[in-house]
C-alpha positions in Angstrom: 0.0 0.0 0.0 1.2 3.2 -1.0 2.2 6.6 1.6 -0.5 8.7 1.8 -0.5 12.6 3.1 -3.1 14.7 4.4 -1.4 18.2 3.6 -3.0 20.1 6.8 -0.1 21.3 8.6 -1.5 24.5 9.2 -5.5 23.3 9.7 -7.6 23.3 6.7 -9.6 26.0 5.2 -11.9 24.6 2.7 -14.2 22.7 2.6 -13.5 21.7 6.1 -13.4 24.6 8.0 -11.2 23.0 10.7 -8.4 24.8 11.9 -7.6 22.7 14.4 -6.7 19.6 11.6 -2.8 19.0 11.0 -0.8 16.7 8.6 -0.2 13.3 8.5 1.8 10.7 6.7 0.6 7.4 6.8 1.5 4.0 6.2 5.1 5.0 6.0 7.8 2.1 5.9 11.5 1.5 5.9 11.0 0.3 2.1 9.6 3.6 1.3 11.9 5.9 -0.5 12.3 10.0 -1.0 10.3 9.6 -4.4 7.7 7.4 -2.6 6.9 10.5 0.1 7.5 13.1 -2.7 4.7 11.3 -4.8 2.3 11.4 -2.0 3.1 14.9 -0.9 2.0 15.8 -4.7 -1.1 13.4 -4.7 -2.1 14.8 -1.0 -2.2 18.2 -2.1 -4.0 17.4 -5.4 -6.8 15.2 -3.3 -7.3 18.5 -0.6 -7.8 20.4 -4.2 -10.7 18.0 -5.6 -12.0 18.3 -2.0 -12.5 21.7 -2.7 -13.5 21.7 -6.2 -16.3 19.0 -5.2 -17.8 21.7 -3.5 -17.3 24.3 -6.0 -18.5 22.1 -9.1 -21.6 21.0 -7.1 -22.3 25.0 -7.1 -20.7 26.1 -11.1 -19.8 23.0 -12.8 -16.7 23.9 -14.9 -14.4 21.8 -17.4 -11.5 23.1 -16.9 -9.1 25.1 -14.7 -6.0 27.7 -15.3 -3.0 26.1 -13.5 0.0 29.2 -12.7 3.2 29.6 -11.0 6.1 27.7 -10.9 4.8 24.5 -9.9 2.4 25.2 -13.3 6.3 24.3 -15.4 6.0 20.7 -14.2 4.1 18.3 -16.6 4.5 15.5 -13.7 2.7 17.9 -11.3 -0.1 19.2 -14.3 -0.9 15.5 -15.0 -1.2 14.6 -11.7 -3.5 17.1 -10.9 -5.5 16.5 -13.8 -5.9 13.1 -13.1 -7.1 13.6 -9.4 -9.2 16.8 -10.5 -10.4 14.9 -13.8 -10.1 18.4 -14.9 -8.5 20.1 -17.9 -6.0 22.2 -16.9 -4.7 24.5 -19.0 -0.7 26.2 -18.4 -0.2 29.9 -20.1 3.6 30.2 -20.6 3.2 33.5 -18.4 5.4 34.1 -15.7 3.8 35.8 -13.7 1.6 33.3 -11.6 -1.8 33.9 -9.0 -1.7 37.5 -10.7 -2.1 36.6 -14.2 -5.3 34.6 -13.1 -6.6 37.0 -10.7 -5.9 40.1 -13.6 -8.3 37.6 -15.8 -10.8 38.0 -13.4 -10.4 41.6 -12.6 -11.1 42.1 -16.5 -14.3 40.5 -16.3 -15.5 41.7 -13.3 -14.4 45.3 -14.2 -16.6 44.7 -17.8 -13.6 44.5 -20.1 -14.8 41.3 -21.1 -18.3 40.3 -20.6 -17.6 36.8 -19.0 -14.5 34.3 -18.2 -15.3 32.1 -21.6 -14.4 35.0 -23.4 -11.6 36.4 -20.9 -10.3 33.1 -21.5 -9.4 33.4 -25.1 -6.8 36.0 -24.8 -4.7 33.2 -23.2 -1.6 32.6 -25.7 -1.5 29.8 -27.7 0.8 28.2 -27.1 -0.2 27.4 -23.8 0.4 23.5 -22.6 -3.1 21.7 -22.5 -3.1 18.8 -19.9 -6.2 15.9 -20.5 -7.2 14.1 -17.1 -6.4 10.5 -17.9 -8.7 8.0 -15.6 -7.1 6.3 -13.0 -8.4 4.2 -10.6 -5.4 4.0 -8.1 -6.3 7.7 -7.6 -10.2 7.2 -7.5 -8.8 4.1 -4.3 -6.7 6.8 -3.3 -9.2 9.8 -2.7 -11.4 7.5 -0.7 -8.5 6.6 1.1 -7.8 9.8 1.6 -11.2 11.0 2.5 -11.8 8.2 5.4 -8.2 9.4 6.9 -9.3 12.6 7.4 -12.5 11.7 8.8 -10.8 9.4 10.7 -8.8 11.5 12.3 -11.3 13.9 13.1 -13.2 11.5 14.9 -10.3 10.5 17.3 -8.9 14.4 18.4 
């Protein structure tokens, strides 16, 4: 069985409200190796994201997502995340990170354009287009991941 991380190390905001939550990795071994926690650390964070977008796509359903910043140069970390997510995510070859998406939104909340769709389209072309590929080690693994956390909340 694989390591598995719950990336609370400083409580959780959302969807769990719960500031009081910390980290955890679990099922750790001697076998395990650096790449072995690395992988988990990745597949942790990615799982506390679909937490979240669970609650947002049950409000706005959406079919893809704008992925920035640095970690946004690694096609290991894109296709992870768009496996978990089962979301499109879509990389601009901008540099400049959380303020490139948040200036997207500005614009359309400021009426430059009338609504993200169309926002959307003044990303460049060249931009690196990751597919969600279905896995079902990561479908295991977000249930897994699910009944930690609630597992641990149960026992604090």
């Amino acid at each position: 069985m694989s390591v598995l991380f719950l990336p609370h190390l400083a409580g959780e905001r959302s969807p769990h409200l719960d500031p009081d939550t910390r980290g955890a990795l679990v099922n750790l071994s001697l076998a395990h190796t650096q790449a072995d926690i690395t992988r988990a650390v990745l597949e942790g964070v990615a799982f506390s994201l679909r937490s979240a977008l669970e609650v947002i796509s049950a409000i706005a359903p959406l079919d893809q997502l704008l992925a920035t910043g640095g970690g946004a140069r690694s096609h290991i970390w894109l296709q992870i995340l768009a496996d978990i997510l089962q979301t499109k995510l879509i990389a601009p070859k901008a540099e400049e990170g959380a303020a490139y998406g948040a200036a997207i939104l500005a614009m359309v909340g400021i009426g430059v354009y009338p609504n993200l769709e169309t926002a959307l389209k003044i990303l460049p072309q060249d931009s690196n287009v990751v597919q969600p590929q279905p896995n079902l080690l990561y479908e295991a693994g977000f249930k897994r991941y699910k009944l930690l956390y609630d597992t641990l909340k149960a026992v604090r």
